[in-house]
Structure formats: C-alpha cells, structure tokens
LUMFI-690097 format. One record per residue (C-alpha): residue number from 1; residue in one letter; x, y, z. Coordinates in steps of 0.001 Angstrom, whole numbers, plus 500000, padded with zeros to 6 digits. Example, Ala and Ser with C-alpha at 12.3 -4.5 7.8 and 13.67 -1.06 7.14 Angstrom:
residues 2
{1 "A" {512300 495500 507800}},
{2 "S" {513670 498940 507140}},
This chain:
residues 428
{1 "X" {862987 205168 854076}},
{2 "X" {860629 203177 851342}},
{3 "X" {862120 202657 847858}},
{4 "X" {859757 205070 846321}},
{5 "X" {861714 207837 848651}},
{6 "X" {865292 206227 847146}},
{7 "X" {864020 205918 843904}},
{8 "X" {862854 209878 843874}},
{9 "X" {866354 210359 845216}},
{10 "X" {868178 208743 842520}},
{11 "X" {865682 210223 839815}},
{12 "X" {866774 213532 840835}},
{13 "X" {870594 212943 840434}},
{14 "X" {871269 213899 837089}},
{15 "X" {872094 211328 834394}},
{16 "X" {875953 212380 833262}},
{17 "X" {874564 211939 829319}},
{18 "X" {876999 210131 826501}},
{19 "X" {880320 212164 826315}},
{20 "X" {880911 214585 823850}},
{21 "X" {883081 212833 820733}},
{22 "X" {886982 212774 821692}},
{23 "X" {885972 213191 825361}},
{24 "X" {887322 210020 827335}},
{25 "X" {886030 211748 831124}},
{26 "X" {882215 213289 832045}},
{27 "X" {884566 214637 834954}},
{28 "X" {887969 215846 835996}},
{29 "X" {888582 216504 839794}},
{30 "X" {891034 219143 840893}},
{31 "X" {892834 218602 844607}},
{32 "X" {895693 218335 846656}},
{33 "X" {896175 215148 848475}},
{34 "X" {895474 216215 852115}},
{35 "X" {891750 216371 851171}},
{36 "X" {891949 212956 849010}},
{37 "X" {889148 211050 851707}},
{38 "X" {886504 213641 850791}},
{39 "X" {887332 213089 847114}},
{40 "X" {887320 209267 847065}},
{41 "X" {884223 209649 848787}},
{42 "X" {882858 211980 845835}},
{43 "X" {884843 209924 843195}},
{44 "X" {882751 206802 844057}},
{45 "X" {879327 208196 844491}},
{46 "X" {880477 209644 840894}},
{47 "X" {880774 206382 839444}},
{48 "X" {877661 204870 841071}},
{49 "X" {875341 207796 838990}},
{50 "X" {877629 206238 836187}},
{51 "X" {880144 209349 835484}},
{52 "X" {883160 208721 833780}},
{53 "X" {885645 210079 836648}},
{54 "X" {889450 211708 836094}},
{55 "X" {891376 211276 839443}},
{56 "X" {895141 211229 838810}},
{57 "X" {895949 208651 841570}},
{58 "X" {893830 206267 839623}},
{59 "X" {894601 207505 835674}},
{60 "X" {898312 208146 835851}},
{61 "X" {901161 205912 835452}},
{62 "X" {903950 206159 838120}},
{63 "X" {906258 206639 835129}},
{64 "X" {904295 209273 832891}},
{65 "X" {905028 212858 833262}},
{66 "X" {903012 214319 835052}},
{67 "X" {902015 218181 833587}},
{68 "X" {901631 216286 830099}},
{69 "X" {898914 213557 831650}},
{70 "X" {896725 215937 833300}},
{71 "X" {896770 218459 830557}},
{72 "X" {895600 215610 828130}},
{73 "X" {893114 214570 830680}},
{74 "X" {891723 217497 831013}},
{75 "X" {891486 218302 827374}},
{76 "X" {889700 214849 827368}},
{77 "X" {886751 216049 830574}},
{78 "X" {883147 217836 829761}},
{79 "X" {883739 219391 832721}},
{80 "X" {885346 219638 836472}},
{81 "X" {885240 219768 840298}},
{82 "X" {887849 221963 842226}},
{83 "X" {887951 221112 845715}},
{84 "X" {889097 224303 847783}},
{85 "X" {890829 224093 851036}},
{86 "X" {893533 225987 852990}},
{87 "X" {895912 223498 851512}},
{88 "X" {894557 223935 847675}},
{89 "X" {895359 227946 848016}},
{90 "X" {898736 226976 849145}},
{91 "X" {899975 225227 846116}},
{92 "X" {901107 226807 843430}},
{93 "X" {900929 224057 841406}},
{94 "X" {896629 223771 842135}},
{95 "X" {896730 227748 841660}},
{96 "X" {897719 226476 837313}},
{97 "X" {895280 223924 837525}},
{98 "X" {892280 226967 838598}},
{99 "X" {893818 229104 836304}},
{100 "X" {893329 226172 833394}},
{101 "X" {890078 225284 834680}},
{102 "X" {889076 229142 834469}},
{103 "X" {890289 229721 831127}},
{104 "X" {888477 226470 829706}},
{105 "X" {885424 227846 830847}},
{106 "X" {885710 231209 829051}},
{107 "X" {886829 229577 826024}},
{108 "X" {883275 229302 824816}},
{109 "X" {883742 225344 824089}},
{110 "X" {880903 224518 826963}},
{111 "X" {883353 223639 829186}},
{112 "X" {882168 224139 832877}},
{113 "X" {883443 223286 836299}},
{114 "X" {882133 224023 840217}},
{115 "X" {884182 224520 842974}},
{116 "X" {883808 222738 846442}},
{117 "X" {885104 224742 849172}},
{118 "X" {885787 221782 852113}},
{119 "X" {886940 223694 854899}},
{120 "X" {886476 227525 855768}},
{121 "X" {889061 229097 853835}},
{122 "X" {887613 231579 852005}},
{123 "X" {887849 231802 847869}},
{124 "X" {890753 233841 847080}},
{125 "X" {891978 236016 844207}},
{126 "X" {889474 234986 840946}},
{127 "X" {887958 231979 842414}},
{128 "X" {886270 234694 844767}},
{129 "X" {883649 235668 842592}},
{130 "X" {883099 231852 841209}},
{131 "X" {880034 230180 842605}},
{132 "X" {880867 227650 844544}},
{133 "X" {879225 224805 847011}},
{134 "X" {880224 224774 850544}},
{135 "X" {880855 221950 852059}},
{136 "X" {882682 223111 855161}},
{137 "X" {880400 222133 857780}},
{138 "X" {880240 218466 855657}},
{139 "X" {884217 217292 855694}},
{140 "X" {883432 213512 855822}},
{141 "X" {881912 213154 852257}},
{142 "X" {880129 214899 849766}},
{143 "X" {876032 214252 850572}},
{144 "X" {872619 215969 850278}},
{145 "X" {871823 218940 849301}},
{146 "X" {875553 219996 848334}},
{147 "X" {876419 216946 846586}},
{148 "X" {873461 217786 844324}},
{149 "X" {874517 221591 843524}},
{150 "X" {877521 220112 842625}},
{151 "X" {876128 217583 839781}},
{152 "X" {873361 219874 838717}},
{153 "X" {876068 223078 838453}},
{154 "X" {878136 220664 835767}},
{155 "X" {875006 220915 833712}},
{156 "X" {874187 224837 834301}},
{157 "X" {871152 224111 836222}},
{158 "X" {869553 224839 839699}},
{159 "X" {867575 222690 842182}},
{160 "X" {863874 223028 842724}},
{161 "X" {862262 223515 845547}},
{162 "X" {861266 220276 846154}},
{163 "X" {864421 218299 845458}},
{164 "X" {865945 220842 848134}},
{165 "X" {863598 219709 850678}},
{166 "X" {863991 216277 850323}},
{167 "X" {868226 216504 850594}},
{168 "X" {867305 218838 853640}},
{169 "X" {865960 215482 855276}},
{170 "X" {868987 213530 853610}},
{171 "X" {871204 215753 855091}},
{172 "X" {869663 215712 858984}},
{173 "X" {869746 212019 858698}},
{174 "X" {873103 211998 858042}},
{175 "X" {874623 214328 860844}},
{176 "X" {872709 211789 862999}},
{177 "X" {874099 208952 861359}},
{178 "X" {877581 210087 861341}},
{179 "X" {877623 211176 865588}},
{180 "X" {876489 207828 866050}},
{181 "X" {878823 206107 864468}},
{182 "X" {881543 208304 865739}},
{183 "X" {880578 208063 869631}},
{184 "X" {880315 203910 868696}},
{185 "X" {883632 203924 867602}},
{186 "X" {884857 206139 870164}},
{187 "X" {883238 203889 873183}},
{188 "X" {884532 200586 871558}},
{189 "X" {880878 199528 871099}},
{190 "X" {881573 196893 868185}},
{191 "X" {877417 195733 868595}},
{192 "X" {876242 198957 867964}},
{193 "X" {878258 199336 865392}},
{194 "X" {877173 196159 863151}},
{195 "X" {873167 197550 864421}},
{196 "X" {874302 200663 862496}},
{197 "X" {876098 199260 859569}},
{198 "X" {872253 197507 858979}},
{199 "X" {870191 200822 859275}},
{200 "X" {867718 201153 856251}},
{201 "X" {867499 204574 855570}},
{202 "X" {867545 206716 852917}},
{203 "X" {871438 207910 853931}},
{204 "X" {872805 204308 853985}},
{205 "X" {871113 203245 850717}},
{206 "X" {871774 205981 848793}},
{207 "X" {875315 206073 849526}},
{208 "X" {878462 203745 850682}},
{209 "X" {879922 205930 852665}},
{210 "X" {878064 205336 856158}},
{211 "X" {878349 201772 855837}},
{212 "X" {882394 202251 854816}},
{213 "X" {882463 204054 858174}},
{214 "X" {880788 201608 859832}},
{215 "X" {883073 199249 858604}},
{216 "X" {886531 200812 858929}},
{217 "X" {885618 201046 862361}},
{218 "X" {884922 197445 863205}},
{219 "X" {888781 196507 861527}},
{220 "X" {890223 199801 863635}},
{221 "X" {888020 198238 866807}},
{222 "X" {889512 194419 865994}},
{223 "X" {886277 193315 864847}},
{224 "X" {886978 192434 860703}},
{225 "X" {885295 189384 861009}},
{226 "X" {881926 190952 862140}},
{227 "X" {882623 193580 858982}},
{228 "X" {882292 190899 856496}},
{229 "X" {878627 190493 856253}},
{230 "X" {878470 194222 855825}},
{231 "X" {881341 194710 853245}},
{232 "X" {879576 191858 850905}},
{233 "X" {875943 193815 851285}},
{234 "X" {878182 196730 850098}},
{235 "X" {879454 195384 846958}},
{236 "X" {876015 194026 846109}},
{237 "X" {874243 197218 846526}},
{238 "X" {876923 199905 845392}},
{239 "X" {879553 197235 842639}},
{240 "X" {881045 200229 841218}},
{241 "X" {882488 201538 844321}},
{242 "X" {886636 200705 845243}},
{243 "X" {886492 201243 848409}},
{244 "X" {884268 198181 849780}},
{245 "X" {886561 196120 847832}},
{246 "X" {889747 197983 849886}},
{247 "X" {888250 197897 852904}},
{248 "X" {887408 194034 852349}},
{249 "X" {890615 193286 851443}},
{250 "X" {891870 194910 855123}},
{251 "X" {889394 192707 857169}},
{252 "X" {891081 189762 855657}},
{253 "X" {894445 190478 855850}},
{254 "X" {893634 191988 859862}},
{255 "X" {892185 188439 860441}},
{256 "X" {895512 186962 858833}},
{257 "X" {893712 185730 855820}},
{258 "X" {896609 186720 853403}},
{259 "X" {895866 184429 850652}},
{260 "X" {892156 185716 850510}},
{261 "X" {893005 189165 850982}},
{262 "X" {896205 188853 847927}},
{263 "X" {892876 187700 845972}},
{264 "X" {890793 190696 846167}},
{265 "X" {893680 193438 845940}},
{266 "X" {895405 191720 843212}},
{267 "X" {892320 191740 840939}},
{268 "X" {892302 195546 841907}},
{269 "X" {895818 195981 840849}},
{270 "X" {896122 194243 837475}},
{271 "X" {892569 195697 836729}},
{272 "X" {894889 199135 836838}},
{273 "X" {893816 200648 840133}},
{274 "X" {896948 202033 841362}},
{275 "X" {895992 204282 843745}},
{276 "X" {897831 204858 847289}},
{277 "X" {895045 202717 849023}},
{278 "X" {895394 199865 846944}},
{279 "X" {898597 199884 846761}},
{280 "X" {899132 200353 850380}},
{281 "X" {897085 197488 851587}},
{282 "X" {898174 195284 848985}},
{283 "X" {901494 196146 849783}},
{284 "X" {900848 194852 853200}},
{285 "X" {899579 191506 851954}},
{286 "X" {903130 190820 850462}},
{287 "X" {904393 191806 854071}},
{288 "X" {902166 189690 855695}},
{289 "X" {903437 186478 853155}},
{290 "X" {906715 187444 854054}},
{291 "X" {905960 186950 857450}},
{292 "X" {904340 183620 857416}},
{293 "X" {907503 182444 854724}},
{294 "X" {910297 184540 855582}},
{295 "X" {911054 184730 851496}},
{296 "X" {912989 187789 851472}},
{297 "X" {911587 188455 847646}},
{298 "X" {908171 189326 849304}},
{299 "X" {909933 191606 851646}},
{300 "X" {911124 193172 848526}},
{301 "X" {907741 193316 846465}},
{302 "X" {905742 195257 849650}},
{303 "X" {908521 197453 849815}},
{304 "X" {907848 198346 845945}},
{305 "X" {904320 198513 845993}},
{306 "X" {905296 200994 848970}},
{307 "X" {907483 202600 846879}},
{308 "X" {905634 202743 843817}},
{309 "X" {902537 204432 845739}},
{310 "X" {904759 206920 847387}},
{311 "X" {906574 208450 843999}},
{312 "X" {903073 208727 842547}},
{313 "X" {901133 210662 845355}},
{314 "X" {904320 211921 847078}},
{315 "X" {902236 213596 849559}},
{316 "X" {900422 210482 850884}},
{317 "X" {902652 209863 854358}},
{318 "X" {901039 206633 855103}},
{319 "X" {903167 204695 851933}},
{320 "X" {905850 206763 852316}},
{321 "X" {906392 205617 856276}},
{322 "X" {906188 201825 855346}},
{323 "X" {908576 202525 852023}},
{324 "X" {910577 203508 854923}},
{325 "X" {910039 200755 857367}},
{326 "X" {910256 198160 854735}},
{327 "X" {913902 199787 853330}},
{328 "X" {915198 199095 856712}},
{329 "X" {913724 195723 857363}},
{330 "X" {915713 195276 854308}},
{331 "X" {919322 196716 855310}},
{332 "X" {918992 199891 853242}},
{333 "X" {918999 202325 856089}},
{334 "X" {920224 204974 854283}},
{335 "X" {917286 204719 851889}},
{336 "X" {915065 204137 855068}},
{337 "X" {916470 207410 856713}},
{338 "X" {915944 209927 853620}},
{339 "X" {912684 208046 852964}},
{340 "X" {912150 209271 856735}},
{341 "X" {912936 212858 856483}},
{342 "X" {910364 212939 852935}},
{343 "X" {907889 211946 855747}},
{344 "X" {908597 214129 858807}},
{345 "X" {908277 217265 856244}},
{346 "X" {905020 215996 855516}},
{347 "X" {903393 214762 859364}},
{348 "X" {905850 217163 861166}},
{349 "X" {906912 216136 865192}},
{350 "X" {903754 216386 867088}},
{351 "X" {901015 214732 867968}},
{352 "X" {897952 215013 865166}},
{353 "X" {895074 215912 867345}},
{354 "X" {892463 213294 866968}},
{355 "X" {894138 211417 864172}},
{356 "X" {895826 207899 865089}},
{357 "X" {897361 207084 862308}},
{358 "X" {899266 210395 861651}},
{359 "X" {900390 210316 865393}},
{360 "X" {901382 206743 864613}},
{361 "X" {903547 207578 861370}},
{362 "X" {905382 210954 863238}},
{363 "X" {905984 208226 866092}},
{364 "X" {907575 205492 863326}},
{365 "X" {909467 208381 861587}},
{366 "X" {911352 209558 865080}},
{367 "X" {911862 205724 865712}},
{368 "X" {913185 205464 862361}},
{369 "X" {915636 207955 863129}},
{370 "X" {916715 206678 866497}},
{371 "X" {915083 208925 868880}},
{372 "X" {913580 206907 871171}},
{373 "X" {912190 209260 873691}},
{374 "X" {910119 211355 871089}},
{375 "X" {908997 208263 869024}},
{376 "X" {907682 206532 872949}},
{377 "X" {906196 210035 873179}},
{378 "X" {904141 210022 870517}},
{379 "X" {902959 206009 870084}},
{380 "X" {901474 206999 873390}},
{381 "X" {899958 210053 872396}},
{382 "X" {898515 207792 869586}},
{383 "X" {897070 205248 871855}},
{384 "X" {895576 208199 874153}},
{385 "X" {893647 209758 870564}},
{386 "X" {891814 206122 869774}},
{387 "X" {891778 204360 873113}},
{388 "X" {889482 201700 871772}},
{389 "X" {891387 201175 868885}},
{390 "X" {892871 197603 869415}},
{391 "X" {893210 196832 865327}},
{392 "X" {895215 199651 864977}},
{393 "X" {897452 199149 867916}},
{394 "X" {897971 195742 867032}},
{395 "X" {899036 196889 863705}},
{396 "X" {901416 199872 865190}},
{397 "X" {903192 197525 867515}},
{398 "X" {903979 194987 865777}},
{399 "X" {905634 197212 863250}},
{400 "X" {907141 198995 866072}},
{401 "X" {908470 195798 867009}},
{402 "X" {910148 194718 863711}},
{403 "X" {911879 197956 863353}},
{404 "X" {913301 197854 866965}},
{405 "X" {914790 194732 865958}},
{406 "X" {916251 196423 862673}},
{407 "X" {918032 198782 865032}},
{408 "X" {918812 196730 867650}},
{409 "X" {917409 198380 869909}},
{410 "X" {916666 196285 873027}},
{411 "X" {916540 196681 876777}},
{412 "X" {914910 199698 878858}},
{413 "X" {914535 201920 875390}},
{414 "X" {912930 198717 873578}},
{415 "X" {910350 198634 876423}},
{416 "X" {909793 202327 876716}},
{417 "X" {908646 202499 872788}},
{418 "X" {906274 199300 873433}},
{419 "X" {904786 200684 876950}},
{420 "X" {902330 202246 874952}},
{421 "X" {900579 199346 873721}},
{422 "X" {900616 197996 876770}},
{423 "X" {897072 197054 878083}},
{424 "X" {894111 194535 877848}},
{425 "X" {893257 194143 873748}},
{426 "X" {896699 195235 872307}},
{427 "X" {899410 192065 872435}},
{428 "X" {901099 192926 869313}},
C-alpha cells in the first residue's frame, strides 16, 4: 500500500480530543483476563491514535484495593470498552462492572461505552439490547472495519461509506496475512517468516500486531536473533507500543543475553509497567542471572517478580506456574504445592488443544505435585501441539529439568518426563 492509502487510514481514526477537566483516562477497558491478548492488542493500537488508556494490570498497584482503584478510574474515563466473552458473562464480578458502565451512561454526564463481543456468546440479560461490535470471527486483535466502530461508537458516530470500504480491504489483507503467518510458524519456516515480518502493506504499517506475530514466532521457532532487525523497525515505526519492547526483551534473554535483556525490562519496570508480561519476562532475566552466578538472592528476586505478577492478575497461570517453580527451587515446597493447586484450578488436567504453553504449565503443575506419569503425558502432548517449536521446548525442558532435581527425581521417571523433548532442535 502507498502512504497516501496509510495516511487516509490514519485520517479516518478519530483523534481521542483533550480530556474533559478531572478526567485522567480518554478510555477505560472492561475484561476478564482469559481474553487479556486481544486487549493488549487493542490497548496498544489505543495508545498509538494517542488515547489515554485504563487497563488495571498496568494502573493498579499490587497493594491497592482493588474495588476502590477501578471505581476511581472509572470516575476518571470519558468513556469505555467492554469486551464480552463466555468468560466475561461468567463473572460476577464483570456482571458490576456492566452494570456501572450501564448506569454511567444513563446518568446524562456524556458518558458512553461500546461493547466488543470476542467470541460467539451471545449478549445476555441488558447488554442484549446494547449495540455492540463483533469481533468473533477476529480473536487475534482488534483491526479494520470493527476496530473502527469501536473508536467512532466512543464518540456517538457512524462510519461512511467510504471509510467502510477501505477497512473491507484492511480486513481481507489481514485474514491473508494472519494464515500465512500461522502455516509459517506451523511448518518451522523461520525464512518465510522474516519475508513476512518485511511485508509493506497497509495491515503491517498500520498496526504492530502482524509484525509482533511475526516475531513471537521466530523466538517460539529458536530464531530471536533473526527477530531483532524486525523488533527495532517496530519500535521506530509504532514507540508507543509495550509489546515490541517485551517481545525484544525475550529475544535477548532466549539468546542468553541477560544483561541486555535486564536493560530493556528494567526501564519498563521502574517506568511503572507492572503488568503480568513484564513482569514475567523480567522475572526470568533474574532467573537467568541466577543461573550464570548461582547468587541465591536472584533466585529470590524472580521468584517475587513471579509473585508479585501473580497476586495482581491472579488469573494469569503463566506467573503463577513459575511463582511455583521458583518456591521450590527455593525449598519452600509447601508454598510451591498450594501455589500449584491456585494453578491447576485455573489450566485444569488436560491437554489445551492447540495451545503449548497451557499444555506446558498443566504438565509443570502435575510435575510439581509428583505425578510423573500425567505430567510425561502432557509435556508430550505439548510437544505434539507446536512440533516446530524448538524455543519453547528448550525453555520447557530445561525448567522441567531444574524441578526434577528439586524433587529428586532421577532414574526411569526422570527420563520418562524428558522423553518428550527428545529429538533433533530441543537439547535443553
């Protein structure tokens, strides 16, 4: 796509406008955890078009009570986004937050907010009769013509018939874009990946979140180093968005760069992004220090990062299985078990279809609890869902293997859990 078609793109996001007096936020985003990658996706193409964003896992202090900080937040937002799902008209908590959201709105202040339904379940008791966007056949990201609903509904105003057309196009162009880069990944085709991750049109430049994929799937593949070039054309071309600066932050630490990677996620942190993502990889900086020093107090500061990510989004299983890990690495094993059981409610026993890293963390939680056979089970079942995935398994063993030295475990049920990542590309 030519600039002039980006340009005419961009023109016909809306401009969020100064904020109200006493109004900290242009948004506030209502969700439940299990759809947090569609929201980070929205939260930085948010803050790209300049919009002062509320998401609690980047607002909220560990420490602050947690009804008080989102009531003032949301005192302090023009408006909001409600992301429906299955798991949103499950919580009774989220069913407050619609019922706050709803009552702002009639409160003849100018308040306004849009729902996103991500998934097909359908708008239930009054949010059935609230317009709403549907994104349910769009569950990686927020693009096109929906994305644009969305910011023009905050402002009480349609689309014309002309910007429809043109996120028509934006829209086709991304289905294609996102197969691609799906099948790549699949395959283990690193080289088409990187051609991807350079594509020129108007999907990629409008947007990070192609090129993130791109990305995260050269690390997953074992491929950081080739994801380097992309992540710094990233930052140049989107600098308000986090997650090139996460994801950059992974490549290094995957290619053993600790130092590098402790510099990029611990400008994050002290600049007060406390998120689970941040925290999490940063987290695994401190592990990877520990490794190289065997200083037991950076053992301890991973494990709190853990930690600290885990009490704050207590839903998020991937900080809560290394808060785990990490306790027991550390001799607190009955911290490590009931940190263990927190998890299993949340990933359950079975194999996540087409999800590694769930499959991974219900493997690491049955280890973590000593049954062998189940936790073998499911590492393989892991392996099986991302063949290609030689980052990750490199990453799963080698945790695997710590923890099977925690328990001393050893002999034939020490070589059953590791059989999985047993073949060409995964040592450990």
């Amino acid at each position: 796509m030519c600039n002039s078609t980006i340009e005419t793109w961009l023109k016909y996001a809306p401009d969020p406008g100064p904020l109200p007096d006493n109004f900290r936020y242009h948004v506030f985003i209502s969700y439940r955890s299990v759809n947090r990658s569609w929201v980070l996706q929205l939260y930085d193409l948010l803050r790209e078009l300049k919009y002062s964003v509320f998401l609690d896992q980047y607002e909220l202090a560990a420490a602050a009570p947690l009804a008080l900080s989102l009531n003032d937040a949301l005192d302090s937002s023009a408006a909001a986004i409600m992301i429906w799902s299955s798991s949103f008209e499950d919580s009774e908590w989220c069913k407050k937050e619609f019922n706050t959201l709803e009552a702002k709105e009639n409160s003849g202040t100018g308040f306004r907010y849009v729902v996103a339904k991500v998934d097909e379940a359908p708008l239930a008791g009054l949010a059935a009769g609230k317009i709403h966007v549907d994104f349910s056949q769009n569950r990686d990201g927020p693009t096109g013509e929906g994305l644009l609903r969305v910011l023009y509904g905050l402002q009480g105003k349609a689309l014309s018939h002309d910007l429809v057309q043109l996120a028509a196009k934006l829209d086709d162009e991304l289905r294609t874009a996102r197969a691609q880069i799906k099948a790549a990944r699949t395959n283990g085709d690193a080289d088409l990946l990187l051609e991807l991750g350079k594509s020129d049109g108007l999907a990629w430049k409008t947007s990070p979140a192609l090129a993130c994929q791109v990305v995260d799937g050269l690390i997953a593949l074992g491929s950081p180093q080739k994801a380097l070039p992309l992540i710094q054309d990233l930052q140049a071309r989107f600098p308000r968005s986090l997650r090139p600066k996460q994801l950059q932050g992974l490549a290094l630490a995957r290619m053993k760069d600790w130092q590098g990677a402790q510099r990029v996620l611990g400008e994050l942190y002290a600049a007060g992004e406390i998120d689970p993502e941040t925290l999490g990889i940063y987290a695994r900086t401190w592990m990877d220090r520990y490794n190289a020093t065997q200083q037991k107090l950076y053992l301890l500061k991973s494990r709190d990062l853990y930690r600290q990510a885990f009490e704050a989004a207590p839903r998020d299983y991937y900080t809560g299985i290394n808060a785990a890990s990490k306790s027991l690495l550390l001799g607190e094993k009955e911290t490590a078990a009931q940190l263990a059981k927190r998890v299993e409610a949340l990933v359950g026993t079975n194999a996540a279809p087409n999800d590694y890293w769930r499959t991974a963390t219900v493997a690491e939680v049955q280890l973590l609890q000593g049954n062998i056979a189940s936790a073998a089970a499911r590492y393989l079942d892991a392996v099986l869902i991302a063949p290609e995935d030689h980052g990750s398994h490199q990453s799963s063993c080698a945790q695997a293997k710590l923890l099977l030295a925690a328990l001393q475990v050893s002999g034939s049920d020490s070589s059953a859990v590791l059989a999985a990542f047993d073949h060409p590309g995964c040592s450990g």
